[in-house]
VEXLOGU-813151 format. One line per field, with one value per residue (C-alpha): residue number from 1; residue in three letters; x, y, z. Coordinates in steps of 0.5 Angstrom, whole numbers. Each point is the difference from the previous one (the first is absolute). Example, Ala and Ser with C-alpha at 12.3 -4.5 7.8 and 13.67 -1.06 7.14 Angstrom:
2
seq: 1_2
type: ALA_SER
east: 25_2
north: -9_7
up: 16_-2
//
This chain:
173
seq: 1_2_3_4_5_6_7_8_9_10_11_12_13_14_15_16_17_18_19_20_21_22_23_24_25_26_27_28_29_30_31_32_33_34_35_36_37_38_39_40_41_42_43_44_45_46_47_48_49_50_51_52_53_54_55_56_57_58_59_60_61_62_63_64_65_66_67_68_69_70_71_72_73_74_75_76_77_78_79_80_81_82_83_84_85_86_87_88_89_90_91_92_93_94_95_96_97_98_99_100_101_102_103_104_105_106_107_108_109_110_111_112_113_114_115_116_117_118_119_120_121_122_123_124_125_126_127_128_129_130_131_132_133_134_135_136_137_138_139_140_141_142_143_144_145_146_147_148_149_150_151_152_153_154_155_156_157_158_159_160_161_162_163_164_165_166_167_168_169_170_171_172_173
type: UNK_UNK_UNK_UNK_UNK_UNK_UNK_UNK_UNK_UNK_UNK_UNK_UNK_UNK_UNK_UNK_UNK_UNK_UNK_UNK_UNK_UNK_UNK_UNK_UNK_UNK_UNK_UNK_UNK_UNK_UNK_UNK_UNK_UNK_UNK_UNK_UNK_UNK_UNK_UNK_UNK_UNK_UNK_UNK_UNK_UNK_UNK_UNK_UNK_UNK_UNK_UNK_UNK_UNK_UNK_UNK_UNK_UNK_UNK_UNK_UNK_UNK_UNK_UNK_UNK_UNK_UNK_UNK_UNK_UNK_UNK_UNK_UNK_UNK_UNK_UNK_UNK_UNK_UNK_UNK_UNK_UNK_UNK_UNK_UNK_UNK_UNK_UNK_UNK_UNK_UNK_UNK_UNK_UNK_UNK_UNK_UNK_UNK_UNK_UNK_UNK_UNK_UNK_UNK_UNK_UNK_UNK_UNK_UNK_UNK_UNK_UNK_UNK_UNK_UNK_UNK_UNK_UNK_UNK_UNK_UNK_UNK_UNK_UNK_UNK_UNK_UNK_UNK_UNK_UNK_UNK_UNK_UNK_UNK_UNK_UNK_UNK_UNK_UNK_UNK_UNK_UNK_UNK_UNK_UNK_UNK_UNK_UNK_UNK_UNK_UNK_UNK_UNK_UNK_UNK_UNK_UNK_UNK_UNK_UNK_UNK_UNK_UNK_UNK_UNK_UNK_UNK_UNK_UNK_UNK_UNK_UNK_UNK
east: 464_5_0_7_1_-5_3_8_-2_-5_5_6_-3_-3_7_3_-6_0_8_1_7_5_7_5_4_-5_0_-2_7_3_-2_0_9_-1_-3_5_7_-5_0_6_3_-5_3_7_2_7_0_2_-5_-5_3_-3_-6_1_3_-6_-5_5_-2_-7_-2_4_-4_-5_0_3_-7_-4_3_-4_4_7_4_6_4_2_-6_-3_8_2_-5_0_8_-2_-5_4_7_-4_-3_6_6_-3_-1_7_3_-5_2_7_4_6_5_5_-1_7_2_4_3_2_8_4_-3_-8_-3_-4_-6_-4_-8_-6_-4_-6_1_1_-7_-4_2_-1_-7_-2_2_-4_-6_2_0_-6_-5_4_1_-8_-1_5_-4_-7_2_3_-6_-4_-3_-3_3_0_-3_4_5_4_1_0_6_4_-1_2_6_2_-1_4_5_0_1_6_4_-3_4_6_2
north: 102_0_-5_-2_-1_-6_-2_-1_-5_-5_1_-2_-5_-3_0_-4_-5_0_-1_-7_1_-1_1_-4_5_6_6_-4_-4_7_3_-6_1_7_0_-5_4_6_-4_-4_8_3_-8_2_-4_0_4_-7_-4_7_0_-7_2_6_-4_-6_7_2_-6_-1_6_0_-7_4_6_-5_-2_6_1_-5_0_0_6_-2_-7_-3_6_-4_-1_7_3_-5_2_7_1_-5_5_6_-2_-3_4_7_-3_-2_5_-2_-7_0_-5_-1_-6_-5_-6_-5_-5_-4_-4_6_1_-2_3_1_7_5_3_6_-2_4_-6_5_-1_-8_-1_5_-5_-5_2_1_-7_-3_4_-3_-6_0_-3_-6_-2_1_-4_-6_0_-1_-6_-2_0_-3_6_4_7_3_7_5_-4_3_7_-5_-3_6_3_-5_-1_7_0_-6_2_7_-3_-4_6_4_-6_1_6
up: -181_-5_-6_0_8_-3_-7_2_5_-6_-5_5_2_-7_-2_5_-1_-7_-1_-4_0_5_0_4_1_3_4_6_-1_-1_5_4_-2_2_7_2_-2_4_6_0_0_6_4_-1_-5_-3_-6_-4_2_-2_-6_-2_0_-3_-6_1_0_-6_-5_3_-3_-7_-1_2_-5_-7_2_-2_-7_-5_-6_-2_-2_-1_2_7_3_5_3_-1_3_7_0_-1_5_4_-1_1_7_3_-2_2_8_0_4_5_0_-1_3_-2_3_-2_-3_1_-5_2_-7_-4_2_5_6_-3_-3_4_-5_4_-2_-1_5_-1_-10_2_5_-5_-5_4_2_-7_-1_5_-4_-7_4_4_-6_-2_7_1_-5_2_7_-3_-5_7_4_-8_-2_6_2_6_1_-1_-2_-5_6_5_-3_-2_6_6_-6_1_7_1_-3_3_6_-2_-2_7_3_-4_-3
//
């Protein structure tokens, strides 16, 4: 038999059992973002509430890779590259997602002013928000409940965030 079909399987398995760190944004959350937007779109989800999860996959994954450079090259590094990867993610999708619509506001003039909005930019923005916030929210919720977490907790809260959220757009828009 050959060695390496025996080898690759050992040396994976002793590098996950062997990892002492853990980050809190991990390929499990991105994945997690990912597999989300993949099947809201094979439900049938508008493309305005798909465009939440692809911003919340979007953010999750720029935290993620400003994670894997160790040292500091230039100021502002670990930011600029969540806003490069998250930019680098969202806009190239957008002719898939696009939705344009008008949002009416009615203080502006005499009789208000209509402005054409990309639902799908702001929905991005906003899931990438939910996943910027996701941790603190983890943390209100274990000092809370006194220092007891739940399990999976941080996923757990970005996700059914996320599809309360998408359900509510669904509903409205």
């Amino acid at each position: 038999m050959n060695k390496k079909i025996f080898t690759l399987p050992i040396i994976s398995a002793l590098t996950i059992f062997l990892t002492k760190i853990v980050s809190a944004h991990c390929p499990l959350c991105t994945i997690g973002a990912g597999a989300a937007a993949g099947a809201a779109v094979w439900l049938g989800v508008s493309k305005v509430a798909v465009a939440l999860f692809i911003g919340a996959f979007a953010m999750s994954m720029g935290i993620w890779f400003s994670k894997i450079i160790k040292k500091q090259y230039i100021s502002f590094q670990k930011p600029l590259i969540v806003a490069i990867v998250f930019l680098t993610t969202l806009l190239p999708l957008l002719p898939l997602f696009t939705a344009i619509g008008p949002l009416y506001i009615p203080f502006i003039g005499d009789y208000g002013t209509t402005y054409a909005v990309n639902y799908s930019i702001a929905t991005g923005l906003l899931g990438g928000l939910v996943v910027i916030s996701s941790p603190m929210l983890s943390k209100k919720l274990t000092k809370l409940r006194k220092g007891k977490m739940i399990a999976y907790q941080g996923i757990t809260i970005t996700l059914l965030t996320l599809i309360m959220i998408g359900g509510l757009i669904q509903i409205l828009i």
